[in-house]
C-alpha positions as a Markdown table, in Angstrom:
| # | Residue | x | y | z |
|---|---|---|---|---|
| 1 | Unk | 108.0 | 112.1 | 102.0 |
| 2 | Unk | 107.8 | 111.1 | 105.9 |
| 3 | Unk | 108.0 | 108.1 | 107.8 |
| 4 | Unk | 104.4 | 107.8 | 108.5 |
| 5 | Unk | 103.6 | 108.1 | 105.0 |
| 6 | Unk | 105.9 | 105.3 | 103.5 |
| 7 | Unk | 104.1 | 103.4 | 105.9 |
| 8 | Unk | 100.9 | 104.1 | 104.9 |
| 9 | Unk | 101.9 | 103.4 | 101.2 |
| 10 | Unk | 103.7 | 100.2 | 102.0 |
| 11 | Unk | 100.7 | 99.0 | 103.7 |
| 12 | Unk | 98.4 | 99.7 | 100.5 |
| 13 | Unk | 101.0 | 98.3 | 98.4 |
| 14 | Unk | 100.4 | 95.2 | 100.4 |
| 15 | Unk | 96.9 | 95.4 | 100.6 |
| 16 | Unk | 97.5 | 95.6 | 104.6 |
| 17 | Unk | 94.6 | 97.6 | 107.1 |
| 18 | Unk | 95.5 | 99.6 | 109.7 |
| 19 | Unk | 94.2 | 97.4 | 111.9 |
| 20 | Unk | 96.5 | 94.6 | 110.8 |
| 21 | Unk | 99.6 | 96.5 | 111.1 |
| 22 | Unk | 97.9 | 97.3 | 114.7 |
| 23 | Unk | 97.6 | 93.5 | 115.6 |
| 24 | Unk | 101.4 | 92.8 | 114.1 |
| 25 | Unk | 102.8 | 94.7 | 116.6 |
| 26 | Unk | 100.1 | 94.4 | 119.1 |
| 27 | Unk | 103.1 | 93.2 | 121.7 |
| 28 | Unk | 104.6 | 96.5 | 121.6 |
| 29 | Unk | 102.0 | 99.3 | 121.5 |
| 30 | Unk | 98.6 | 99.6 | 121.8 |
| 31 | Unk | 96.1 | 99.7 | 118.5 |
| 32 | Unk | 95.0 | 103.4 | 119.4 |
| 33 | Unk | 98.7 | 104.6 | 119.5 |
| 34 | Unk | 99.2 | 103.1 | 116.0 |
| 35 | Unk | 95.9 | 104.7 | 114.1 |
| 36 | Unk | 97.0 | 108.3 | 116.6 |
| 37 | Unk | 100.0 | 107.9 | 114.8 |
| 38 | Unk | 98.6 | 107.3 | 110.9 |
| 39 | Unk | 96.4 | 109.3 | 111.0 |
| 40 | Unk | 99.0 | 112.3 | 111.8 |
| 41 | Unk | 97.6 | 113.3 | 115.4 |
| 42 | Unk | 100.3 | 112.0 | 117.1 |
| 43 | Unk | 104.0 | 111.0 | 116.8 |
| 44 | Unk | 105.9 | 108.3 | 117.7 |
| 45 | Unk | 109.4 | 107.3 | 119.5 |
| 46 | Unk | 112.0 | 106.0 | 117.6 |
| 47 | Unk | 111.3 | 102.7 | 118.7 |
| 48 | Unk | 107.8 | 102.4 | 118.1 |
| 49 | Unk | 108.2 | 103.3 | 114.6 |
| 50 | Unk | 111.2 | 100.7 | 114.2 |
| 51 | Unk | 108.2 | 98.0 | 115.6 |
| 52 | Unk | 106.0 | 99.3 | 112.9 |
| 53 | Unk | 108.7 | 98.6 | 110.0 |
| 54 | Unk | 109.6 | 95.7 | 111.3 |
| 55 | Unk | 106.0 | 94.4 | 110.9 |
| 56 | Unk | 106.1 | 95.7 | 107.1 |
| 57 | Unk | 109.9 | 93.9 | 106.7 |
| 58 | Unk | 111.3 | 97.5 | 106.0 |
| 59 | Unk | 114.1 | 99.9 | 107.8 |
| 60 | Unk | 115.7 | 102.9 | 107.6 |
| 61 | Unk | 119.0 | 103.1 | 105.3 |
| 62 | Unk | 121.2 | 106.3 | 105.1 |
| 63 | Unk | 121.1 | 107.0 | 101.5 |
| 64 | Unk | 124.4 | 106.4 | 99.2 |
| 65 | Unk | 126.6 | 109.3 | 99.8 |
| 66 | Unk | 125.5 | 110.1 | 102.9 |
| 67 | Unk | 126.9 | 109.7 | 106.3 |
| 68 | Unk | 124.4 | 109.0 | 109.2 |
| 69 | Unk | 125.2 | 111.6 | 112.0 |
């Protein structure tokens, strides 16, 4: 499983639109960038997608018994 689509499953978990993850983080990217990016036509820096989890409350862990590089 990918980033974007832990995303996309975190958001219908919550019930969330596109377009509300969009206006979350509306400070740090454009809506356009964010549907691009969803809808697998584009991807996205590092930072960008950090914005995006933050939004959602998640992040990225190293699972146990492994070392990040």
């Amino acid at each position: 499983m990918n980033i974007r689509q832990i995303i996309l499953d975190e958001l219908s978990r919550r019930g969330w639109t596109r377009y509300r993850l969009a206006s979350a983080v509306s400070d740090h990217m454009d809506t356009a960038s964010v549907y691009r990016f969803l809808n697998g036509n584009n991807d996205m820096i590092c930072r960008k997608v950090e914005k995006l989890l933050e939004a959602l409350d998640m992040e990225v862990n190293t699972p146990p018994g492994r070392r990040s590089p």
